[in-house]
N, CA, C and O atoms as a Tinker XYZ file with bonds, in Angstrom:
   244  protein
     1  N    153.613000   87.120000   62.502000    73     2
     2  CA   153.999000   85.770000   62.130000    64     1     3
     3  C    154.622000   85.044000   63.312000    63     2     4     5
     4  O    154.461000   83.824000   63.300000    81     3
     5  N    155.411000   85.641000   64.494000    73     3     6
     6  CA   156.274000   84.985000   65.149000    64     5     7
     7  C    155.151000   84.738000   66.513000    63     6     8     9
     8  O    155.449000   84.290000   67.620000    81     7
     9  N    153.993000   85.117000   66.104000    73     7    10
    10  CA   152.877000   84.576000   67.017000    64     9    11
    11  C    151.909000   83.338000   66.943000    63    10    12    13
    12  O    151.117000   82.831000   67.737000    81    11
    13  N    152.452000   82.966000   65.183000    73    11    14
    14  CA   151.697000   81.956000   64.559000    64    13    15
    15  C    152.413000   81.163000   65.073000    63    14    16    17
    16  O    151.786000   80.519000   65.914000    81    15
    17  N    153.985000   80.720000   64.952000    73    15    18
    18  CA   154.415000   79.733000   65.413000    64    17    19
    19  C    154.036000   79.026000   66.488000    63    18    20    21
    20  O    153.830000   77.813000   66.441000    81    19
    21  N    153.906000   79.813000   67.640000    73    19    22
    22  CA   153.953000   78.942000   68.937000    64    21    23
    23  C    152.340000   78.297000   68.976000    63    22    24    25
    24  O    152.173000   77.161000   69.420000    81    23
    25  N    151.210000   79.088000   68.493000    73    23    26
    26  CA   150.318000   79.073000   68.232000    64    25    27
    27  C    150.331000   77.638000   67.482000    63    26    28    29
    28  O    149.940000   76.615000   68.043000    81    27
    29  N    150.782000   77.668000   66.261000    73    27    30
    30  CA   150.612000   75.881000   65.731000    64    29    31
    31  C    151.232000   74.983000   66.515000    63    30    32    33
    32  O    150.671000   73.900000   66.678000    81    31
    33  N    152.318000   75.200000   67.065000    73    31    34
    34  CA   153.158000   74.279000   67.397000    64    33    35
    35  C    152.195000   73.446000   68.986000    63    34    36    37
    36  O    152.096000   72.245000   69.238000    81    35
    37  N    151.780000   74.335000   69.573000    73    35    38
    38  CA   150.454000   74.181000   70.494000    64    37    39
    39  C    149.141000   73.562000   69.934000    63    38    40    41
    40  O    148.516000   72.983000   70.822000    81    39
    41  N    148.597000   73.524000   68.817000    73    39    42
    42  CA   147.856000   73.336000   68.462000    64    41    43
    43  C    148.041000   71.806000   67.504000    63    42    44    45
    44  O    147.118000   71.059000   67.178000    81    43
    45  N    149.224000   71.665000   67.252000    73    43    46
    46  CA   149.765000   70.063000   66.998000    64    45    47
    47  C    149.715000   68.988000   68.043000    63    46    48    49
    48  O    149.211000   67.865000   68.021000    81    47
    49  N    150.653000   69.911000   69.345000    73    47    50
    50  CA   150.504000   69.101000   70.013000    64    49    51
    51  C    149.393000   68.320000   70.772000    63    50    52    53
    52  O    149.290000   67.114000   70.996000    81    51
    53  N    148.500000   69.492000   71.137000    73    51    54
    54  CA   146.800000   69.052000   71.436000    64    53    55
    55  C    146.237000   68.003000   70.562000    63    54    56    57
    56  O    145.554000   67.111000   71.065000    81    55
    57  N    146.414000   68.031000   69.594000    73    55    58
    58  CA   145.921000   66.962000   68.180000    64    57    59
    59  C    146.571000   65.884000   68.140000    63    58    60    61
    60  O    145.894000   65.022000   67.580000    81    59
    61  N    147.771000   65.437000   68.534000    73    59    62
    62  CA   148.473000   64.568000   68.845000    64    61    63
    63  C    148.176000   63.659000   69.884000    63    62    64    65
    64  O    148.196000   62.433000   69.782000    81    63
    65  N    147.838000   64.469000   71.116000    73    63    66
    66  CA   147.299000   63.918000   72.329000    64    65    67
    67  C    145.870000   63.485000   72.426000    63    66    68    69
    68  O    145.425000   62.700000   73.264000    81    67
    69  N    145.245000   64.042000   71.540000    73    67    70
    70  CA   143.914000   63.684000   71.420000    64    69    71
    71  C    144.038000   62.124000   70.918000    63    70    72    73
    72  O    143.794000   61.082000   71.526000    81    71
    73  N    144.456000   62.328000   69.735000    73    71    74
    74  CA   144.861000   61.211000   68.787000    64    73    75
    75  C    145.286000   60.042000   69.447000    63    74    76    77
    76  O    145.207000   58.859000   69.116000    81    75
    77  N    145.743000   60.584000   70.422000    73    75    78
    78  CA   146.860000   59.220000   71.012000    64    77    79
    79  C    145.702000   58.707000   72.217000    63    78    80    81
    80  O    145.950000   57.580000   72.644000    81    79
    81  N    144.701000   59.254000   72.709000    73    79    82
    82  CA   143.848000   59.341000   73.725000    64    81    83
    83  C    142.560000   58.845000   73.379000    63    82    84    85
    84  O    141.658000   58.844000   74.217000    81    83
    85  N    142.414000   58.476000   72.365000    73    83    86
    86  CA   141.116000   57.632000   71.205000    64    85    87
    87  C    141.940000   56.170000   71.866000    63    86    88    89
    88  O    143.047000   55.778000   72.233000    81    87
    89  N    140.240000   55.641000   71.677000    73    87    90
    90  CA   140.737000   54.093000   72.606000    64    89    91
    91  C    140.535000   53.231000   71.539000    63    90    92    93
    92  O    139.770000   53.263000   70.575000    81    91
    93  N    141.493000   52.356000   71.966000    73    91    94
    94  CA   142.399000   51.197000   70.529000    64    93    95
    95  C    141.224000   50.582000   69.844000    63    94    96    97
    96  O    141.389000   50.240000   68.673000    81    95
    97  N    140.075000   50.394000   70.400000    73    95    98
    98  CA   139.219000   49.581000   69.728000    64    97    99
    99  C    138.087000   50.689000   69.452000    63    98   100   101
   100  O    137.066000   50.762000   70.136000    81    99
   101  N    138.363000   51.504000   68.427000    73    99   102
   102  CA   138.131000   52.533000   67.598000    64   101   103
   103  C    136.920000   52.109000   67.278000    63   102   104   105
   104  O    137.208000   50.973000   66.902000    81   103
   105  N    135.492000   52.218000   67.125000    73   103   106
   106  CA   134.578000   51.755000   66.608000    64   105   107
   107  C    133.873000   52.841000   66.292000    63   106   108   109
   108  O    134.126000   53.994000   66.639000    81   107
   109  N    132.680000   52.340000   65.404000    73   107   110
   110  CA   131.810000   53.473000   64.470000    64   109   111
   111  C    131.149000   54.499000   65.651000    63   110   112   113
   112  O    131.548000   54.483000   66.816000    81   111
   113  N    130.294000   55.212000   65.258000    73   111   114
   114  CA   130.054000   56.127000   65.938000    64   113   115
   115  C    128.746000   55.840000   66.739000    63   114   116   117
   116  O    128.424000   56.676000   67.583000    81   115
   117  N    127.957000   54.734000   66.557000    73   115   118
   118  CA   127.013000   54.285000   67.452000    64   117   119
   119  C    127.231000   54.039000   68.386000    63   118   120   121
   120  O    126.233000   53.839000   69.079000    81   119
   121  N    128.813000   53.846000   69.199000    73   119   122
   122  CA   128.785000   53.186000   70.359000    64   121   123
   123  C    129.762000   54.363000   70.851000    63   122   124   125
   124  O    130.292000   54.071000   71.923000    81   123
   125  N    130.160000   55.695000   70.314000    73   123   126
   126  CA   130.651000   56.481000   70.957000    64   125   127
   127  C    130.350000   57.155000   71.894000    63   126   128   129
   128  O    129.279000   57.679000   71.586000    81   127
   129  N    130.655000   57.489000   72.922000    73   127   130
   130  CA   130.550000   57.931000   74.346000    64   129   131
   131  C    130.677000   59.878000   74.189000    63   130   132   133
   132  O    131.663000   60.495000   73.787000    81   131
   133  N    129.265000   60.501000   74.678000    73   131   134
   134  CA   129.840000   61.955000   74.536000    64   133   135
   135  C    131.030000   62.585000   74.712000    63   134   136   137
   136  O    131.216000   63.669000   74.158000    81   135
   137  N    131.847000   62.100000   75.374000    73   135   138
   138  CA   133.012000   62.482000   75.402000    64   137   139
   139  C    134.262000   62.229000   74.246000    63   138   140   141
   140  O    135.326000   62.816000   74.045000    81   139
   141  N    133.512000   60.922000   73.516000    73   139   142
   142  CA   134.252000   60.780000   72.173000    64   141   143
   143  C    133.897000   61.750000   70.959000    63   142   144   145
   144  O    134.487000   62.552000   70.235000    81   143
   145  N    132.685000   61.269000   71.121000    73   143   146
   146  CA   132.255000   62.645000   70.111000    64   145   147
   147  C    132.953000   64.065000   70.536000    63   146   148   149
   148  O    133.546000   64.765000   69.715000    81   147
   149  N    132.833000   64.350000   71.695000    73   147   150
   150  CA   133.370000   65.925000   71.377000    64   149   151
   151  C    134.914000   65.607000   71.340000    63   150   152   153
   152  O    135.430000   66.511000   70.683000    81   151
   153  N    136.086000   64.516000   71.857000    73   151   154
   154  CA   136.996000   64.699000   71.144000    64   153   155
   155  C    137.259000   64.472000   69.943000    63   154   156   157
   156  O    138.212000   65.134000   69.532000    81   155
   157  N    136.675000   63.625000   69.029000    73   155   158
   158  CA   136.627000   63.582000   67.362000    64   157   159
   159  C    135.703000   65.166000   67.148000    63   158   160   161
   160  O    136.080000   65.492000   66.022000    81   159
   161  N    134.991000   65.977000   67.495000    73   159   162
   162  CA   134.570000   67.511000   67.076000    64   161   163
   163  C    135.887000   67.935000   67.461000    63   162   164   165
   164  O    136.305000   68.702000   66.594000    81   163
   165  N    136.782000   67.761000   68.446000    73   163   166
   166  CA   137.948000   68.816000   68.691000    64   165   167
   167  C    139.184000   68.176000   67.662000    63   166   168   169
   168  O    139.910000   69.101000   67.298000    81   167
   169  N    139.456000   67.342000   67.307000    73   167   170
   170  CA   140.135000   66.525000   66.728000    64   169   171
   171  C    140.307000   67.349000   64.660000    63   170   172   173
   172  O    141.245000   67.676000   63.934000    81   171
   173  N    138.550000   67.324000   64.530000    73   171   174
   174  CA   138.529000   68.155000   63.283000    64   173   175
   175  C    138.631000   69.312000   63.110000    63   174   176   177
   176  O    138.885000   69.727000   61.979000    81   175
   177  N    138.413000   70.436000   64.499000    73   175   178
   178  CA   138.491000   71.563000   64.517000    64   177   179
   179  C    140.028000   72.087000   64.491000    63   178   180   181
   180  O    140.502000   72.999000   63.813000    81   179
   181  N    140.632000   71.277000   65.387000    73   179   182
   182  CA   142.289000   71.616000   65.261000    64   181   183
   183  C    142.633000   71.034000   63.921000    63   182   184   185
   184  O    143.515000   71.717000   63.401000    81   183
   185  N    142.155000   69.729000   62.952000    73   183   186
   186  CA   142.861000   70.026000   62.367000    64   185   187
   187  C    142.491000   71.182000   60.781000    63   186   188   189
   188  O    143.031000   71.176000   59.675000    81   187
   189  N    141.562000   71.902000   61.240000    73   187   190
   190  CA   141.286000   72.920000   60.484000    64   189   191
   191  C    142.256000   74.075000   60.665000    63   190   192   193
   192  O    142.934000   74.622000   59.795000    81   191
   193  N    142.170000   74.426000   62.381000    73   191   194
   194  CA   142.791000   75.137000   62.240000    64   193   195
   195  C    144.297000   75.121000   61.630000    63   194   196   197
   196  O    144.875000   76.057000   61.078000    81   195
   197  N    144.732000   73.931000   61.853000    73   195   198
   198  CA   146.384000   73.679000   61.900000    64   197   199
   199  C    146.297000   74.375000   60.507000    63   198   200   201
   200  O    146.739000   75.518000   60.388000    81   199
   201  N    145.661000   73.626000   59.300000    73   199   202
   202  CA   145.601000   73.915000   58.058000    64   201   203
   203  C    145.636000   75.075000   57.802000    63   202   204   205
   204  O    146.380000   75.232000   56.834000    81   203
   205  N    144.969000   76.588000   58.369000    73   203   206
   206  CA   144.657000   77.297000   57.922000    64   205   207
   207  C    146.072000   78.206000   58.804000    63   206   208   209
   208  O    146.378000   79.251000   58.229000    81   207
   209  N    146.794000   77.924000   59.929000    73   207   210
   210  CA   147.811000   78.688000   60.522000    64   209   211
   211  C    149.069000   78.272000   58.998000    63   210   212   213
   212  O    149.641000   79.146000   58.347000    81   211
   213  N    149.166000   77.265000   58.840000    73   211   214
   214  CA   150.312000   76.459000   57.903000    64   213   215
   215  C    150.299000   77.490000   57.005000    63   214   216   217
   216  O    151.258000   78.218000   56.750000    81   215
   217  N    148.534000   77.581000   56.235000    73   215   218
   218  CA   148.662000   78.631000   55.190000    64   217   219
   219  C    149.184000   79.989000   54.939000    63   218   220   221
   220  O    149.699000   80.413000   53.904000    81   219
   221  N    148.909000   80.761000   56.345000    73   219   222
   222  CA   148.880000   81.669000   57.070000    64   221   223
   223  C    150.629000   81.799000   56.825000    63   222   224   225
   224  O    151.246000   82.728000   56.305000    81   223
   225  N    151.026000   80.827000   57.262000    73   223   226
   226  CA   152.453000   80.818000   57.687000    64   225   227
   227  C    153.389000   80.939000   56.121000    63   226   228   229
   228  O    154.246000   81.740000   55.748000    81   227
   229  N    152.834000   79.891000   55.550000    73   227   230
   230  CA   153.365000   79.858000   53.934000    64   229   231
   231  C    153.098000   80.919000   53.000000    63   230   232   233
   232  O    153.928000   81.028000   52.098000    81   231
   233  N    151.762000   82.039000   53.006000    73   231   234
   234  CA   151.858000   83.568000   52.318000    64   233   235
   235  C    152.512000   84.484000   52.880000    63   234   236   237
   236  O    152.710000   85.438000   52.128000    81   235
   237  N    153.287000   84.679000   54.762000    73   235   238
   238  CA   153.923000   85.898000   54.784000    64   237   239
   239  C    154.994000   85.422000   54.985000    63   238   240   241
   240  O    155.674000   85.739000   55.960000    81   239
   241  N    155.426000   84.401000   53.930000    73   239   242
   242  CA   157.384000   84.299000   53.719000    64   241   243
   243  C    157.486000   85.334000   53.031000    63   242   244
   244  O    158.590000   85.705000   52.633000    81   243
């Protein structure tokens, strides 16, 4: 468990920065640039994982 922590807490922050790194004039996905696309693919993957460490974290209390 005390490996999960640092593990999410890393894995927030990446998702955060991503988040914050999407450019203000957000538009549909026709005019996204490969590099947007794979940060919206990394964007959903962390937040899968986050979900599934949280869980992780909340059954071995």
């Amino acid at each position: 468990m005390s490996d999960l922590k640092p593990q999410l807490e890393e894995k927030v922050l990446r998702l955060k920065s991503l988040v914050d790194s999407r450019s203000k004039a957000y538009c549909s996905s026709i005019n996204s640039s490969e590099e947007d696309v794979k940060r919206e693919t990394e964007i959903d993957d962390l937040e899968e994982e986050i979900k599934r460490i949280e869980k992780e974290l909340l059954t071995k209390k």
